[in-house]
Biopython code that builds the backbone (N, CA, C, O; Angstrom):
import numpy as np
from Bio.PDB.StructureBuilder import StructureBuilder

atoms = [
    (1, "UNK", "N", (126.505, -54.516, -51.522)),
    (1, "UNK", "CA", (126.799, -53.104, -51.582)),
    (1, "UNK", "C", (128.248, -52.879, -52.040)),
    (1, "UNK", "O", (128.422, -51.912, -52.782)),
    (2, "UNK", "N", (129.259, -53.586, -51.726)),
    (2, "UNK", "CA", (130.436, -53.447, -52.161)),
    (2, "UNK", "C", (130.978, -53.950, -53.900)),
    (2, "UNK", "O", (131.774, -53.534, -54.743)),
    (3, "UNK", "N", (130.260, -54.768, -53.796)),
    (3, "UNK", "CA", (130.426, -54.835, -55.444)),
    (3, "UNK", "C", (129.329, -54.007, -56.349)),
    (3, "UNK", "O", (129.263, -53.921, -57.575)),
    (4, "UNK", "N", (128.667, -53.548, -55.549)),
    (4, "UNK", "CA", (127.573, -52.481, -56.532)),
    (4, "UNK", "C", (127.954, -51.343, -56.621)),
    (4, "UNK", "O", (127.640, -50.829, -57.695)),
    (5, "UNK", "N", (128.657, -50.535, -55.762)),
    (5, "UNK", "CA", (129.188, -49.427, -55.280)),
    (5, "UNK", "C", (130.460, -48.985, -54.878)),
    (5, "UNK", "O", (130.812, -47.818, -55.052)),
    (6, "UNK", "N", (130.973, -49.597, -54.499)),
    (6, "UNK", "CA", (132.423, -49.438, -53.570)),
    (6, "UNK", "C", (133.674, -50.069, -54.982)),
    (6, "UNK", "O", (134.614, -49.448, -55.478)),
    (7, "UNK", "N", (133.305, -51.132, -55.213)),
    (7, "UNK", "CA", (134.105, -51.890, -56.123)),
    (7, "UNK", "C", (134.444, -51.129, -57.635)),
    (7, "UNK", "O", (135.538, -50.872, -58.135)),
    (8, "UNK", "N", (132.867, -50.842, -58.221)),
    (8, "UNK", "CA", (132.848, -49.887, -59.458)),
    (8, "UNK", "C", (133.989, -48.889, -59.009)),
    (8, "UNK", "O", (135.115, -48.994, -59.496)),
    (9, "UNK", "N", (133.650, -47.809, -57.969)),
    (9, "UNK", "CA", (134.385, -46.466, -57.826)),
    (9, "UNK", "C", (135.967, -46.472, -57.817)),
    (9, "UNK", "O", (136.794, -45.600, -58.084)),
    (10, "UNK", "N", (136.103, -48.208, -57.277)),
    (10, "UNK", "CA", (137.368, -47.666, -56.764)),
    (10, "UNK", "C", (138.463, -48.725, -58.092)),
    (10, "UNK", "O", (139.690, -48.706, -57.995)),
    (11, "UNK", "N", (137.900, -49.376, -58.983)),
    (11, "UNK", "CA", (138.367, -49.464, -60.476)),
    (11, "UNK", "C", (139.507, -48.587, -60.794)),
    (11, "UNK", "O", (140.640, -48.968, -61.085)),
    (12, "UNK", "N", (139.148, -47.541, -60.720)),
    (12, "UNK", "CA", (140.881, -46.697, -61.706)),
    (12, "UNK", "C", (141.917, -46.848, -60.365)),
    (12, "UNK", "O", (143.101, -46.791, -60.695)),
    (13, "UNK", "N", (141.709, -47.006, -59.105)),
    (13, "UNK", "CA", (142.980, -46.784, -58.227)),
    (13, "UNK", "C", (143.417, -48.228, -58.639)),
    (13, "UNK", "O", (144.572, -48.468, -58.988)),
    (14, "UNK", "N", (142.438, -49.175, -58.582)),
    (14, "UNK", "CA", (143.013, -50.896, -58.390)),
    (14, "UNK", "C", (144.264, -50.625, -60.222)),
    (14, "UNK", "O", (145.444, -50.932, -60.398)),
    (15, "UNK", "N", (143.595, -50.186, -60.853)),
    (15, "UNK", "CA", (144.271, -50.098, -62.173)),
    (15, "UNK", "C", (145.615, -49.470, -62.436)),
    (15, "UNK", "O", (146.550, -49.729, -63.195)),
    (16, "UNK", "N", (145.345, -48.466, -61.451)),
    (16, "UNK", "CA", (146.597, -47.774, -60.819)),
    (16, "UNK", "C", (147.955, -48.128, -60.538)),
    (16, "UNK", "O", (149.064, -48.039, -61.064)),
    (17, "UNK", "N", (147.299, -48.663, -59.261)),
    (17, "UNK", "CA", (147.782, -49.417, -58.536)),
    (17, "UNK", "C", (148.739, -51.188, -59.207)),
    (17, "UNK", "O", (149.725, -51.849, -58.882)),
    (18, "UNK", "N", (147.839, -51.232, -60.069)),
    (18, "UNK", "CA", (148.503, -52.642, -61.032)),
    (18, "UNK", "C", (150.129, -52.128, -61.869)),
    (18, "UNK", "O", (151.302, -52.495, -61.798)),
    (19, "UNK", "N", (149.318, -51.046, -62.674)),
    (19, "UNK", "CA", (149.848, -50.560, -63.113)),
    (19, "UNK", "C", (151.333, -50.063, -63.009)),
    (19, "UNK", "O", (152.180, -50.166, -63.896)),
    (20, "UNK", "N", (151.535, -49.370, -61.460)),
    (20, "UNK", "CA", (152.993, -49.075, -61.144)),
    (20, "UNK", "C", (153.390, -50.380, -60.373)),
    (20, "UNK", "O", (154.603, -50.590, -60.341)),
    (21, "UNK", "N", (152.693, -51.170, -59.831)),
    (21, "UNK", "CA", (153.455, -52.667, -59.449)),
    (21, "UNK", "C", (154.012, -53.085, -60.856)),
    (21, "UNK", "O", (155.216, -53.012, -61.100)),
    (22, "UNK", "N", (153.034, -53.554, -61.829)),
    (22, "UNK", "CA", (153.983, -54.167, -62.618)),
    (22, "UNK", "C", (155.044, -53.499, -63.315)),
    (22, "UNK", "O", (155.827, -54.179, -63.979)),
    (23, "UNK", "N", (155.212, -51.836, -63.226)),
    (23, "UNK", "CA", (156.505, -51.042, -63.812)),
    (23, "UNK", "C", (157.236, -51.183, -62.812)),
    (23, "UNK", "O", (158.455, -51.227, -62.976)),
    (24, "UNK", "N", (156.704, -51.283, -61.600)),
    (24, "UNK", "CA", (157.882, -51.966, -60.231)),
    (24, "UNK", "C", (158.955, -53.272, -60.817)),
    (24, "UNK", "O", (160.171, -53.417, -60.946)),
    (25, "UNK", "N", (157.852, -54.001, -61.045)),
    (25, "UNK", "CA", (158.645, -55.493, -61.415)),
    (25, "UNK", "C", (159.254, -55.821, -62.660)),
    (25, "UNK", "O", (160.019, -56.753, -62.908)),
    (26, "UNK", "N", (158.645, -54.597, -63.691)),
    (26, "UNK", "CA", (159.293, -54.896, -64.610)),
    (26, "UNK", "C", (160.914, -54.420, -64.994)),
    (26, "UNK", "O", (161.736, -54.746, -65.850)),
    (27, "UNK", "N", (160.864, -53.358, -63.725)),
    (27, "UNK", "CA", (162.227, -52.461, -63.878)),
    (27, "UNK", "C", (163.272, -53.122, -63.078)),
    (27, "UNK", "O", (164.449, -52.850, -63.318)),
    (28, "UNK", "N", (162.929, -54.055, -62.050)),
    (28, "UNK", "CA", (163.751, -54.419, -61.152)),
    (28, "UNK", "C", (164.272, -55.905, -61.655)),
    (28, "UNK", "O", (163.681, -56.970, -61.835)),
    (29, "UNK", "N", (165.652, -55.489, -61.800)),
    (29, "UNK", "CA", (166.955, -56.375, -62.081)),
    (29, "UNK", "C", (167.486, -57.078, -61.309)),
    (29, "UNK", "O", (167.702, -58.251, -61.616)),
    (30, "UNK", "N", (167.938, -56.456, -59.794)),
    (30, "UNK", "CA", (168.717, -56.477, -58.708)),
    (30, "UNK", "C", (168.071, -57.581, -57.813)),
    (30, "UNK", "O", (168.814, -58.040, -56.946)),
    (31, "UNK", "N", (167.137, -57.946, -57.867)),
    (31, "UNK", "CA", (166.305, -59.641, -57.344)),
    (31, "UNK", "C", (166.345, -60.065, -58.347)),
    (31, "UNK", "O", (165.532, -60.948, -58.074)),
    (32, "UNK", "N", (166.652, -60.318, -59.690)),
    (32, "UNK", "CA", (166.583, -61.520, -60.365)),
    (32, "UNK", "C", (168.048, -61.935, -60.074)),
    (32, "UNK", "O", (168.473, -63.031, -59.711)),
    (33, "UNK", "N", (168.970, -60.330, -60.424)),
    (33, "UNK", "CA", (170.245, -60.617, -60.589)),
    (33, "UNK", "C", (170.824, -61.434, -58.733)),
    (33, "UNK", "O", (171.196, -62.607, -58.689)),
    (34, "UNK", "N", (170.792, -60.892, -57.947)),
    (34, "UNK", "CA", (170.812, -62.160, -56.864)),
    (34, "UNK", "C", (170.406, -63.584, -56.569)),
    (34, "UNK", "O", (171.140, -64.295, -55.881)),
    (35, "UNK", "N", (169.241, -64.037, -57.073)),
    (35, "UNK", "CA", (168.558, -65.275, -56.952)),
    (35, "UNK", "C", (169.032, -66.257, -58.222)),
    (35, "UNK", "O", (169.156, -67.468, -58.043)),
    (36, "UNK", "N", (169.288, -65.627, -59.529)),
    (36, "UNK", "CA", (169.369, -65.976, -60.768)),
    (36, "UNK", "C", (171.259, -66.305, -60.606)),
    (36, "UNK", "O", (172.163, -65.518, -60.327)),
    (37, "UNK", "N", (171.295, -67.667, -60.894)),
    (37, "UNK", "CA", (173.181, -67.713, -61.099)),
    (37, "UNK", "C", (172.992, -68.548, -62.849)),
    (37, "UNK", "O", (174.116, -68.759, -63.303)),
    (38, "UNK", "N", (172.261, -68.851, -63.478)),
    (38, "UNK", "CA", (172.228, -69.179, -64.986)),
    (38, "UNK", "C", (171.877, -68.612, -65.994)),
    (38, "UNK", "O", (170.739, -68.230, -66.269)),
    (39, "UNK", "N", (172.663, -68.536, -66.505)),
    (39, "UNK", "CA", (171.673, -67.226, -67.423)),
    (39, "UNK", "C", (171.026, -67.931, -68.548)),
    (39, "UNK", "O", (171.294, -67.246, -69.534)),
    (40, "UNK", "N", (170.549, -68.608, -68.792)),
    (40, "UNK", "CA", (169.165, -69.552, -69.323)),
    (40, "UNK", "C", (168.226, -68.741, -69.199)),
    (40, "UNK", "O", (167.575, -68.210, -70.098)),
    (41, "UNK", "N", (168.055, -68.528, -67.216)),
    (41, "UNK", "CA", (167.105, -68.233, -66.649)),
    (41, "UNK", "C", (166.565, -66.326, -66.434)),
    (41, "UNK", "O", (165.550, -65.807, -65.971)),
    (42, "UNK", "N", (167.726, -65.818, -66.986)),
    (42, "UNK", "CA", (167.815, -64.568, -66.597)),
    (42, "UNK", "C", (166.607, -63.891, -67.598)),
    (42, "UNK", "O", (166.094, -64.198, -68.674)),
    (43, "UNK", "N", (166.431, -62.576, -66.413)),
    (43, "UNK", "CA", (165.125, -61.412, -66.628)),
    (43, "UNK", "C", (166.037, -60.907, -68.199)),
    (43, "UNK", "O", (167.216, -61.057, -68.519)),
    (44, "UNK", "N", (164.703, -60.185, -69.017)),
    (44, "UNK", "CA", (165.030, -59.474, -70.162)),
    (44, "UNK", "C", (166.141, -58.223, -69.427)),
    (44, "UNK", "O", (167.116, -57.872, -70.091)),
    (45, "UNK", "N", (165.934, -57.702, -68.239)),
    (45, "UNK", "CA", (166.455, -56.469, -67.840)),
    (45, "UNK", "C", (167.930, -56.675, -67.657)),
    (45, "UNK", "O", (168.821, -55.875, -67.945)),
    (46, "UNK", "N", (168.118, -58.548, -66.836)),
    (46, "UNK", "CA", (169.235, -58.678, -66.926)),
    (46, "UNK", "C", (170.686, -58.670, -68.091)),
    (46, "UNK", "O", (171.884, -58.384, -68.082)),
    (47, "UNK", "N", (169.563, -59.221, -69.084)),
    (47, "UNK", "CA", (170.164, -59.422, -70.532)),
    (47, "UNK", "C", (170.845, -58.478, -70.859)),
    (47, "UNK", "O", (172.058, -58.396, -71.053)),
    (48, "UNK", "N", (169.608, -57.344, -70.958)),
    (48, "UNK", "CA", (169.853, -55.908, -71.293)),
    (48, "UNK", "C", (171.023, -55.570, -70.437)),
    (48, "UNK", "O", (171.936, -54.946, -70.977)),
    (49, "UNK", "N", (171.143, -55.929, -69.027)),
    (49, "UNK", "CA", (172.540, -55.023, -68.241)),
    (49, "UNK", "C", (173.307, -55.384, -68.692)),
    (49, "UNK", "O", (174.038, -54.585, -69.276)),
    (50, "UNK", "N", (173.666, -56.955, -68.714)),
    (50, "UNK", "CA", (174.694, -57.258, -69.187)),
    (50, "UNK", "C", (175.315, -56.958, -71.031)),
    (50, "UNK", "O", (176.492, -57.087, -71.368)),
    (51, "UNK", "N", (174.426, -56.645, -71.759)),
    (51, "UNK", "CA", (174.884, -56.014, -72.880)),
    (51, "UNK", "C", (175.003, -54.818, -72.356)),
    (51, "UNK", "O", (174.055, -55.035, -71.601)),
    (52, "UNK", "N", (175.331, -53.691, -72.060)),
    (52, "UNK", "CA", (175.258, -52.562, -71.822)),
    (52, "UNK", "C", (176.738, -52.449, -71.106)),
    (52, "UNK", "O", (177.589, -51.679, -71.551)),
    (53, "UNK", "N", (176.949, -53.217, -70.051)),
    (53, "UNK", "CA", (178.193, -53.621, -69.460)),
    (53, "UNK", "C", (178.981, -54.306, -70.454)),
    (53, "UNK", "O", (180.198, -54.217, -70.289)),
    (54, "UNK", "N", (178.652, -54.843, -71.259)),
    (54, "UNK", "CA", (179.947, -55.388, -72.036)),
    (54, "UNK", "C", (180.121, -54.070, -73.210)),
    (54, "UNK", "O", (181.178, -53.810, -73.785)),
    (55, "UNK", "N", (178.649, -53.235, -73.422)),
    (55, "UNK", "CA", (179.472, -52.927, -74.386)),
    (55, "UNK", "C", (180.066, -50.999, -74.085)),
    (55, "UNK", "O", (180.429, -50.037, -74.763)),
    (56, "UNK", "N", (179.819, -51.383, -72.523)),
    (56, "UNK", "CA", (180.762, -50.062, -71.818)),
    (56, "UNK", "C", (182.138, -50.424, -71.966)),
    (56, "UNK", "O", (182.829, -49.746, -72.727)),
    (57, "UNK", "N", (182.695, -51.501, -71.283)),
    (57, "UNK", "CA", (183.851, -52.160, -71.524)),
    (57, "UNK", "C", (184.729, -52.171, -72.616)),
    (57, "UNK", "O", (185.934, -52.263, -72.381)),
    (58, "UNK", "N", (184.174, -52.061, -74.207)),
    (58, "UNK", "CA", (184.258, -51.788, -75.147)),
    (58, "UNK", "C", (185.736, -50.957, -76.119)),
    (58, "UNK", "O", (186.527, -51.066, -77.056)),
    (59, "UNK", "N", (185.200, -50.014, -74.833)),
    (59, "UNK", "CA", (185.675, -48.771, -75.246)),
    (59, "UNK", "C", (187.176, -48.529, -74.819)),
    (59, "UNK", "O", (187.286, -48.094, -73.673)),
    (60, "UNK", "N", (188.432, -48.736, -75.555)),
    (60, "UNK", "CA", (189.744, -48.898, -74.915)),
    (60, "UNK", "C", (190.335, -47.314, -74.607)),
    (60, "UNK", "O", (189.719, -46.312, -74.245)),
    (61, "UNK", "N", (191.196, -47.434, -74.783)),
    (61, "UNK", "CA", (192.323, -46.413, -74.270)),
    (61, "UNK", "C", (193.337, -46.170, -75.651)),
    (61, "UNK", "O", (194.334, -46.750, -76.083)),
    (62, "UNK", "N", (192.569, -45.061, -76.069)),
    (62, "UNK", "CA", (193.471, -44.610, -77.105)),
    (62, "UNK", "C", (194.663, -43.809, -77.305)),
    (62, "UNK", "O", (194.874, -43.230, -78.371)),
    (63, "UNK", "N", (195.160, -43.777, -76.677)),
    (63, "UNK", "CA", (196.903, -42.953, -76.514)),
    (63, "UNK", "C", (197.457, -43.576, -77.067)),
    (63, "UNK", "O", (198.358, -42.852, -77.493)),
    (64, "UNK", "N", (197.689, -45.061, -77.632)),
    (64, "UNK", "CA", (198.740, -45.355, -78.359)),
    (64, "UNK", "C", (198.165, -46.286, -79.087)),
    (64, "UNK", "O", (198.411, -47.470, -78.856)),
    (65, "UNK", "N", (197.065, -45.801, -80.369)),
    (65, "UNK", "CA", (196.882, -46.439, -81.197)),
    (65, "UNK", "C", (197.171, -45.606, -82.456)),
    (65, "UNK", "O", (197.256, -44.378, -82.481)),
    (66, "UNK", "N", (197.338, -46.596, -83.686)),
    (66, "UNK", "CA", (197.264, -45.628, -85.106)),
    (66, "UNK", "C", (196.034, -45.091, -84.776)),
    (66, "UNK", "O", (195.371, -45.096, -83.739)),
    (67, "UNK", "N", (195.762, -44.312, -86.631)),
    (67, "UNK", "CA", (194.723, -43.397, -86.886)),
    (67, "UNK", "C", (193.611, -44.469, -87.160)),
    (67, "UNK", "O", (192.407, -44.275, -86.991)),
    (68, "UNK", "N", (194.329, -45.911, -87.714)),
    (68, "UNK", "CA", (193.237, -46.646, -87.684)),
    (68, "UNK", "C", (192.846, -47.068, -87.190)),
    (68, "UNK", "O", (191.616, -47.115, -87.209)),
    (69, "UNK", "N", (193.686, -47.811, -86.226)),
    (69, "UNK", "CA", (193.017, -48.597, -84.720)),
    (69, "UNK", "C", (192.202, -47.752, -84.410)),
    (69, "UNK", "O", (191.062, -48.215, -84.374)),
    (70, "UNK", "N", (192.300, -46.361, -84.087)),
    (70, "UNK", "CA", (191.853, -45.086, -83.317)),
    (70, "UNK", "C", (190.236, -44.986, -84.128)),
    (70, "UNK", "O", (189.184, -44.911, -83.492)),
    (71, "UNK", "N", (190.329, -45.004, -85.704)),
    (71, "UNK", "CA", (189.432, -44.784, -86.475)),
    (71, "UNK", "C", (188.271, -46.175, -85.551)),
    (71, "UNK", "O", (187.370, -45.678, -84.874)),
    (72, "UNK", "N", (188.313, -47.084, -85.560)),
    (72, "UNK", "CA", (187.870, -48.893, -85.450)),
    (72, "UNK", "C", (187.549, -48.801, -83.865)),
    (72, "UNK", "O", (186.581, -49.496, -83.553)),
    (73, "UNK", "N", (188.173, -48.068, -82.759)),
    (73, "UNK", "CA", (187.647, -47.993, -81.929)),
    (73, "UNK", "C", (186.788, -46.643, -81.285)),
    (73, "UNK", "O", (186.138, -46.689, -80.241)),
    (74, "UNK", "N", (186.972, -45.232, -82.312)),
    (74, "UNK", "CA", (185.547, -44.708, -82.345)),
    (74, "UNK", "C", (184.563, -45.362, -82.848)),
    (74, "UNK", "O", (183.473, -45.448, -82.284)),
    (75, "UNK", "N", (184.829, -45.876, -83.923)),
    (75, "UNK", "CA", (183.545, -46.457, -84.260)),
    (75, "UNK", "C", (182.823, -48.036, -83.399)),
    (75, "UNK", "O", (181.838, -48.614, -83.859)),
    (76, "UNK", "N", (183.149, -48.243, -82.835)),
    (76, "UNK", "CA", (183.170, -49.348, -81.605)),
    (76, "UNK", "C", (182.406, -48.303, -80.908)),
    (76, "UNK", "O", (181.224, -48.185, -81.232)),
    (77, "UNK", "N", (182.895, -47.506, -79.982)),
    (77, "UNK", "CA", (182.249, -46.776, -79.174)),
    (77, "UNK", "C", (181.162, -45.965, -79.544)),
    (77, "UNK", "O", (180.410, -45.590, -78.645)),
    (78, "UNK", "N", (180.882, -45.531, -81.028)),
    (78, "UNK", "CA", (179.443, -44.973, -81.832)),
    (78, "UNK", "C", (178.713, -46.175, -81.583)),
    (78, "UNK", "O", (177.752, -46.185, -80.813)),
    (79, "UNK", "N", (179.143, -47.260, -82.235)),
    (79, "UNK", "CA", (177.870, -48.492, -82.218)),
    (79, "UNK", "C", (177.441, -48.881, -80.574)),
    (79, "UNK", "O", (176.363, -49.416, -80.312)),
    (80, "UNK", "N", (178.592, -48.476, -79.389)),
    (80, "UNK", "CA", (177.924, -49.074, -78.504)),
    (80, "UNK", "C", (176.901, -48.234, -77.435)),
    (80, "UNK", "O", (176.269, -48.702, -76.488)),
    (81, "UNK", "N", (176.966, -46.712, -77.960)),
    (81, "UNK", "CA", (176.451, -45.797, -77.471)),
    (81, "UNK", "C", (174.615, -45.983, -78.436)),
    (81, "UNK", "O", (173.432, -45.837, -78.129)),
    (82, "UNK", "N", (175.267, -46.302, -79.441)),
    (82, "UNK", "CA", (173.844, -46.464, -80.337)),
    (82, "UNK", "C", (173.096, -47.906, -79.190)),
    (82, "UNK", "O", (172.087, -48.060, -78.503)),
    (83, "UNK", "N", (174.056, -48.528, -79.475)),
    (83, "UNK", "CA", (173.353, -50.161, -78.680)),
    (83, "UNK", "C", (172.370, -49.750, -77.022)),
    (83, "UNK", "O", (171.325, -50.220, -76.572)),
    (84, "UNK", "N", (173.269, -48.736, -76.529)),
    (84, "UNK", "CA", (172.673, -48.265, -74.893)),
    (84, "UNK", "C", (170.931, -47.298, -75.369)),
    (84, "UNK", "O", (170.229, -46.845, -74.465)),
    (85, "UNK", "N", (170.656, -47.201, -76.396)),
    (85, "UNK", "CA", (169.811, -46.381, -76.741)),
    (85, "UNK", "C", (169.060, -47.008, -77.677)),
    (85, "UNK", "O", (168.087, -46.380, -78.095)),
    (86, "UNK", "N", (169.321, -48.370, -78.221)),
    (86, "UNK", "CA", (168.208, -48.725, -78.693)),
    (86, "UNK", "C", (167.880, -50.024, -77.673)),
    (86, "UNK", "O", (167.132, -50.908, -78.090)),
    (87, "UNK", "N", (168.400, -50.105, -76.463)),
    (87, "UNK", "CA", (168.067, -51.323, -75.384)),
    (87, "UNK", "C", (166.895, -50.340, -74.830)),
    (87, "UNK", "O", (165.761, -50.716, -74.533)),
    (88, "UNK", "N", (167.485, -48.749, -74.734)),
    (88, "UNK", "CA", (166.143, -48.374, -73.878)),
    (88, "UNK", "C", (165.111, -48.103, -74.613)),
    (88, "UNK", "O", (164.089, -47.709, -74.051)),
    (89, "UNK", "N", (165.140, -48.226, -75.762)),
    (89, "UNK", "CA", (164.109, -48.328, -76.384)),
    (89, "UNK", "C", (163.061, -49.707, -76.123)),
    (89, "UNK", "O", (161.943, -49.683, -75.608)),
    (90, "UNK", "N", (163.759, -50.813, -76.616)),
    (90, "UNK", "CA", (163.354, -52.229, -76.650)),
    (90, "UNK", "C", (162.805, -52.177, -75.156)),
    (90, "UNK", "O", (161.582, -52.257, -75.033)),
    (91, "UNK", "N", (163.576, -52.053, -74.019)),
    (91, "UNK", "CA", (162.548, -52.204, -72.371)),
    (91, "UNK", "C", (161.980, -51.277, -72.296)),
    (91, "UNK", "O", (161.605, -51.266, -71.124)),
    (92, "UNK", "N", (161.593, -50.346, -72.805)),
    (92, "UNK", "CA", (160.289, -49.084, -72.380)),
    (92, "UNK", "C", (159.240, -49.783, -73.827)),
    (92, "UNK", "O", (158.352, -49.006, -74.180)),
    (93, "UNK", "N", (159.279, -50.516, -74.256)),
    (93, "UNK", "CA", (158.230, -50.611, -75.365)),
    (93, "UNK", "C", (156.982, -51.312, -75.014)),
    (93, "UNK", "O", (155.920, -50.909, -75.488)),
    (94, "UNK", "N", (157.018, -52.224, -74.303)),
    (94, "UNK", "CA", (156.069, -52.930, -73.316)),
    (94, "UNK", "C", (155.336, -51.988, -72.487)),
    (94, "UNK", "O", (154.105, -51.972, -72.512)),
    (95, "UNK", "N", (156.129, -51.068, -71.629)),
    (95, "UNK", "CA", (155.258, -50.379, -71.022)),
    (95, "UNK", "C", (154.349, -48.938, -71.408)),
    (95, "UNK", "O", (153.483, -48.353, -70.757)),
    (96, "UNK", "N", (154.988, -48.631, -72.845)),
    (96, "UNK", "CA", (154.585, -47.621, -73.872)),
    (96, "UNK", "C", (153.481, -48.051, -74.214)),
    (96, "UNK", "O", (152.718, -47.085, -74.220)),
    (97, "UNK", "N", (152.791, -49.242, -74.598)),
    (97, "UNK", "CA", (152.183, -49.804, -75.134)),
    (97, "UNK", "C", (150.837, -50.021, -73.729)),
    (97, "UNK", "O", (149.619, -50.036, -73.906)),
    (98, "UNK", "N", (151.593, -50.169, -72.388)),
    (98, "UNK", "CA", (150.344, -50.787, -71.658)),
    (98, "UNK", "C", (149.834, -49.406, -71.357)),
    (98, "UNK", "O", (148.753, -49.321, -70.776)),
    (99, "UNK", "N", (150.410, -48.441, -71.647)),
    (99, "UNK", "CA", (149.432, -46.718, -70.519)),
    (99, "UNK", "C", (148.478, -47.062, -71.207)),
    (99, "UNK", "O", (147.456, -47.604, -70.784)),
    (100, "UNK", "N", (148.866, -46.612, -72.984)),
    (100, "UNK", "CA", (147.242, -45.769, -73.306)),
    (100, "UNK", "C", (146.029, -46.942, -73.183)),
    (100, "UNK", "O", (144.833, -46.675, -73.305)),
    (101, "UNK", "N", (146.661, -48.526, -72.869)),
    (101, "UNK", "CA", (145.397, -49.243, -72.590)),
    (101, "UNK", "C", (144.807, -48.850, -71.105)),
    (101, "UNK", "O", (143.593, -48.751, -70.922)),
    (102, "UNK", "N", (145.762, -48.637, -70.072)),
    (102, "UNK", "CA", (145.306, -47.835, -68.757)),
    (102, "UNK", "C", (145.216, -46.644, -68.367)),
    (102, "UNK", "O", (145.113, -46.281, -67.195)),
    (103, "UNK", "N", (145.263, -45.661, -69.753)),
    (103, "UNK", "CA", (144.612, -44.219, -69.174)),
    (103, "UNK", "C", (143.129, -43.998, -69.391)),
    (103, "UNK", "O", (142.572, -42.904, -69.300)),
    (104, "UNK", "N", (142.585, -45.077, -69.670)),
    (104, "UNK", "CA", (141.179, -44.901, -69.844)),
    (104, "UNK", "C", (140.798, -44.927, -68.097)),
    (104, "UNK", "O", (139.981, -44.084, -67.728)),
    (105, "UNK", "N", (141.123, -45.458, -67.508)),
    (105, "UNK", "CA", (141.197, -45.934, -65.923)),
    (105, "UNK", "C", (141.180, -44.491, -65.278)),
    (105, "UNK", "O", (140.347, -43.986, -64.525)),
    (106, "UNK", "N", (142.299, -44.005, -65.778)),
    (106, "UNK", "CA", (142.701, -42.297, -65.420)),
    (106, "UNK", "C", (141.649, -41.247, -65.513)),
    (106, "UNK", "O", (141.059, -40.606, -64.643)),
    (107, "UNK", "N", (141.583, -41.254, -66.797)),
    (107, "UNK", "CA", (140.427, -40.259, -67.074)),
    (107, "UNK", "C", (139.130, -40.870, -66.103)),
    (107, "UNK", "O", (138.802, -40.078, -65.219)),
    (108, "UNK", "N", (138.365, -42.127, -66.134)),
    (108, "UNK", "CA", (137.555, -42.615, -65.658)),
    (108, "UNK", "C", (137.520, -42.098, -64.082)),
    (108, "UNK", "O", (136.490, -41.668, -63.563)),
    (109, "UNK", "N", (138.436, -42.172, -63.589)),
    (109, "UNK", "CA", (138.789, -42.159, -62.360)),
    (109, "UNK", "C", (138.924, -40.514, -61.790)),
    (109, "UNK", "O", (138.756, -40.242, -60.601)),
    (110, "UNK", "N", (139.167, -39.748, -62.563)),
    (110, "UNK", "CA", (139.321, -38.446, -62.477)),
    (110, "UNK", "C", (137.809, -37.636, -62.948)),
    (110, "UNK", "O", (137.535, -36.474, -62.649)),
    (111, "UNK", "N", (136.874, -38.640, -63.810)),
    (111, "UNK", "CA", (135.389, -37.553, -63.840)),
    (111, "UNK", "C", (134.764, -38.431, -62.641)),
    (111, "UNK", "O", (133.812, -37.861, -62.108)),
    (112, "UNK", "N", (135.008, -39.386, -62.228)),
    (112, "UNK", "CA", (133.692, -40.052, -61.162)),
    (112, "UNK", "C", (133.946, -38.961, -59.847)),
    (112, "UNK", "O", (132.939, -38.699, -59.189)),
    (113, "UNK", "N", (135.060, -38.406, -59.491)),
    (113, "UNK", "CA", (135.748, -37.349, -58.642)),
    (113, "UNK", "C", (134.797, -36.321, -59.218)),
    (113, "UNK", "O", (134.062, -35.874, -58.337)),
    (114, "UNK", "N", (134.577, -35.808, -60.406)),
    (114, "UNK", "CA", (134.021, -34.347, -60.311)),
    (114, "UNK", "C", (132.767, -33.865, -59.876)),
    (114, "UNK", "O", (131.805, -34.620, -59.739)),
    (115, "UNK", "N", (132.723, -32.734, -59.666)),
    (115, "UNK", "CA", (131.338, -32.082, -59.372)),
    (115, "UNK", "C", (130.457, -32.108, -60.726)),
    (115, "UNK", "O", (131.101, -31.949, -61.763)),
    (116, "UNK", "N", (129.331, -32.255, -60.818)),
    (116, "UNK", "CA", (128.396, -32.347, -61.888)),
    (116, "UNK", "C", (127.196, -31.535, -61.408)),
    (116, "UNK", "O", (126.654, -31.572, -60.303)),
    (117, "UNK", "N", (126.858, -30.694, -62.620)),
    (117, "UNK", "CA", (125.858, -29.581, -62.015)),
    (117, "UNK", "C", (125.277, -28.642, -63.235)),
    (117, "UNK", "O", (124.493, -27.726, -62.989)),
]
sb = StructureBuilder()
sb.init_structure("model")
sb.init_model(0)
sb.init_chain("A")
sb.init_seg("    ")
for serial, (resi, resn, name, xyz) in enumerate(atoms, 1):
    if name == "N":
        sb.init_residue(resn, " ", resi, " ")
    sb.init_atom(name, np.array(xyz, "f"), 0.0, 1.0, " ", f" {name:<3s}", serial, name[0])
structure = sb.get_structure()
């Protein structure tokens, strides 16, 4: 009875349910970044922080530069604002890609709920 009945129905929650675990694990940095001391070994997310942190750092203190230094480190700070925005691109692309294979789950899961009549 449970795999004839119970198991079918309850398909879109288990899918669900997968679903925000693995956007759980895929977002979380802060346990690799504790357990992880090599970076051989490090998560894509870590990678990503640590470019993001270096290229915050980047960005100096312009009060006493020429127009060119000044020119060389806006443009430093354009490329690294571009860099923070195409990382979030690159880590949301994986999970862009897994919905529309799991909104079939959704919809599924939302007519077995309706009234039919």
């Amino acid at each position: 009875m449970f795999f004839k009945i119970a198991l079918p129905l309850s398909k879109p929650i288990i899918a669900v349910m997968a679903l925000f675990f693995a956007l759980s694990r895929w977002n979380d940095y802060f346990t690799a970044m504790i357990h992880l001391s090599n970076s051989k070994y490090f998560t894509l997310q870590l990678v990503l922080r640590n470019i993001l942190i270096t290229a915050s750092e980047a960005i100096l203190d312009t009060s006493h530069m020429s127009p060119d230094e000044f020119e060389a480190a806006k443009y430093t700070a354009y490329m690294a604002e571009a860099m923070k925005y195409a990382l979030i691109v690159i880590s949301s692309a994986p999970l862009l890609v897994a919905y529309p294979l799991v909104q079939k789950h959704f919809v599924k899961g939302v007519m077995i709920g309706t009234v039919k009549g």
